[in-house]
matplotlib code that plots the C-alpha trace (Angstrom):
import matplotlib.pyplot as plt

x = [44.4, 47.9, 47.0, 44.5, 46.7, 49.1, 46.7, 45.5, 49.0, 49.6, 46.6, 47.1, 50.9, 50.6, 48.3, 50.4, 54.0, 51.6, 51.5, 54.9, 54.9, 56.8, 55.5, 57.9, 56.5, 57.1, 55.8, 59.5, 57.5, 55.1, 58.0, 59.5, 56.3, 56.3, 59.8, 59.6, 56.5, 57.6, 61.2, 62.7, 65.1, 64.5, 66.0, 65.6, 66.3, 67.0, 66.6, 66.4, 65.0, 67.3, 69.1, 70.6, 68.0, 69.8, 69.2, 65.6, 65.4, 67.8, 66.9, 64.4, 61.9, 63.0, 60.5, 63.7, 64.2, 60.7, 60.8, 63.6, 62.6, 59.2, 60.8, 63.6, 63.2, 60.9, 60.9, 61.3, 61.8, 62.5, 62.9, 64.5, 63.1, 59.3, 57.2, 54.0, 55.9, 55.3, 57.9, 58.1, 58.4, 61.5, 63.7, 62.8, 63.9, 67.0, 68.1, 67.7, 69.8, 72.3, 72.3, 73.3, 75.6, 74.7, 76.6, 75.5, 72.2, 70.8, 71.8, 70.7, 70.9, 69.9, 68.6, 66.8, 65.1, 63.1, 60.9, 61.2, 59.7, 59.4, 63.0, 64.1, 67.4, 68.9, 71.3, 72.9, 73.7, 75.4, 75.0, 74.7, 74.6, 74.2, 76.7, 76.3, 76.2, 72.1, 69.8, 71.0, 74.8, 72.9, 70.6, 74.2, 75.6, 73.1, 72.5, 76.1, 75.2, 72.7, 73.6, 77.0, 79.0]
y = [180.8, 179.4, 176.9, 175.5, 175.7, 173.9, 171.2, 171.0, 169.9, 167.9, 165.4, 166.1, 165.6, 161.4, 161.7, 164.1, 161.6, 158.5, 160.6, 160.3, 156.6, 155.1, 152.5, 149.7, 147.4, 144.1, 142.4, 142.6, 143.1, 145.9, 147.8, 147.6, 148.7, 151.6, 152.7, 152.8, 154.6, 157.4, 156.7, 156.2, 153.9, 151.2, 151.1, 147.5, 146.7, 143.1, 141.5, 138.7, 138.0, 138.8, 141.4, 144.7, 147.5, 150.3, 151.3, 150.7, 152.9, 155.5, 156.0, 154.5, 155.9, 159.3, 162.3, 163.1, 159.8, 160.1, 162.7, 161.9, 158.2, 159.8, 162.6, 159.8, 155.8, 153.3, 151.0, 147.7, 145.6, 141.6, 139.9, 136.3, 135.0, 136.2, 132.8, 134.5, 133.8, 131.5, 129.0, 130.8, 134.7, 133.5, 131.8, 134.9, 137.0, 134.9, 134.7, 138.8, 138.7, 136.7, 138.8, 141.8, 140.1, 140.8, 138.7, 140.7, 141.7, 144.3, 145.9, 148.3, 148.0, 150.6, 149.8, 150.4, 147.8, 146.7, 143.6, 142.9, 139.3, 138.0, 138.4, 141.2, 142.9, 145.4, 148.0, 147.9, 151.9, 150.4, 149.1, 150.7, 149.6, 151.3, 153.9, 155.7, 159.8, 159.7, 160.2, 163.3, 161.8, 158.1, 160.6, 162.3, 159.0, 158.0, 160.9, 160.8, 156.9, 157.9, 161.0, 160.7, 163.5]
z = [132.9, 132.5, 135.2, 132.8, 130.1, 131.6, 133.0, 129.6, 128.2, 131.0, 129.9, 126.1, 126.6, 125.7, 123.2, 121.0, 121.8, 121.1, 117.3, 116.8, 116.9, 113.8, 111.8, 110.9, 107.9, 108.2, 104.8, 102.9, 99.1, 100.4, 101.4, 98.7, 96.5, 98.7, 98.5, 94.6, 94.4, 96.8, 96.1, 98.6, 100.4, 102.8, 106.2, 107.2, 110.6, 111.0, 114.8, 116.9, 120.3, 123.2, 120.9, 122.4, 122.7, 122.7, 119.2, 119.8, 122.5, 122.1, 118.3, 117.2, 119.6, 119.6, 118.0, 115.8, 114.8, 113.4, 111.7, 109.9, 108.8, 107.6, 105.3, 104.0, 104.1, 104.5, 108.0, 107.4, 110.3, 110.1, 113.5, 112.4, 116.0, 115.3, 115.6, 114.4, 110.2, 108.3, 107.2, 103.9, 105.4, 107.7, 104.8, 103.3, 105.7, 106.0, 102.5, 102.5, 105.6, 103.8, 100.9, 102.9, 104.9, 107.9, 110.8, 114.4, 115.5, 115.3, 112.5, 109.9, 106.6, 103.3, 100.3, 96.9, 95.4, 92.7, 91.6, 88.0, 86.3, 89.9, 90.7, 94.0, 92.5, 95.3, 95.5, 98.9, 100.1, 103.6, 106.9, 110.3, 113.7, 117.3, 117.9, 120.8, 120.4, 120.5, 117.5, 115.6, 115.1, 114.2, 111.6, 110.3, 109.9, 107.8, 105.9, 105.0, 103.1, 101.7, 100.1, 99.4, 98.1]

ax = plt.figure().add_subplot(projection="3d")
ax.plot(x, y, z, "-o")
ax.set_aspect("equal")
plt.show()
């Protein structure tokens, strides 16, 4: 019996991590539709092509990585290098870049924002990069912008 159960996991053991997957929007105004109706803030991870991966893989593809991000912010991730833009979408991307300041790649960057007459008005709550320590100090890190006190 606990052979079976065991063989059992084995085969259901990628379906159930597959699950876990995040979802990272990339359409900048959707995101931010989203964050105000479940109010929340964004995390927007800005990259380029060729940029360190550590934060991708050490935190951003960890289960408790994603379960964080899904009880607290909304993914949005804006590769400057992506080719599959339009013209319009990158100097989008770029301006919000600018606006944040953001210098290195990658970085992280938290937000609230809101659309009002057509114009984006945001409230920056920090920046973040990689820091090594693994996904529950990167999480504390955050939490500590975002709920300062």
């Amino acid at each position: 019996m606990i052979r079976k159960l065991l063989i059992l996991l084995f085969f259901l053991a990628p379906f159930l991590m597959k699950s876990q997957n995040i979802v990272w929007k990339t359409n900048f105004n959707d995101a931010i539709a989203i964050s105000n109706e479940e109010r929340k803030p964004l995390l927007i991870y800005f990259t380029i092509a060729g940029a360190p991966l550590k934060i991708d893989t050490e935190i951003f593809k960890t289960p408790d990585f994603a379960v964080w991000s899904r009880d607290n912010v909304i993914l949005v991730k804006l590769d400057l290098s992506d080719d599959t833009v339009s013209d319009a979408i990158r100097e989008q991307n770029v301006k919000i870049k600018e606006a944040f300041g953001v210098d290195e790649m990658p970085q992280v960057c938290f937000a609230m924002a809101s659309v009002r007459k057509g114009k984006t008005t945001f409230n920056a709550l920090g920046k973040m990069s990689y820091k090594p320590g693994g996904p529950q100090s990167w999480i504390t890190e955050c939490n500590i912008l975002l709920h300062p006190e």
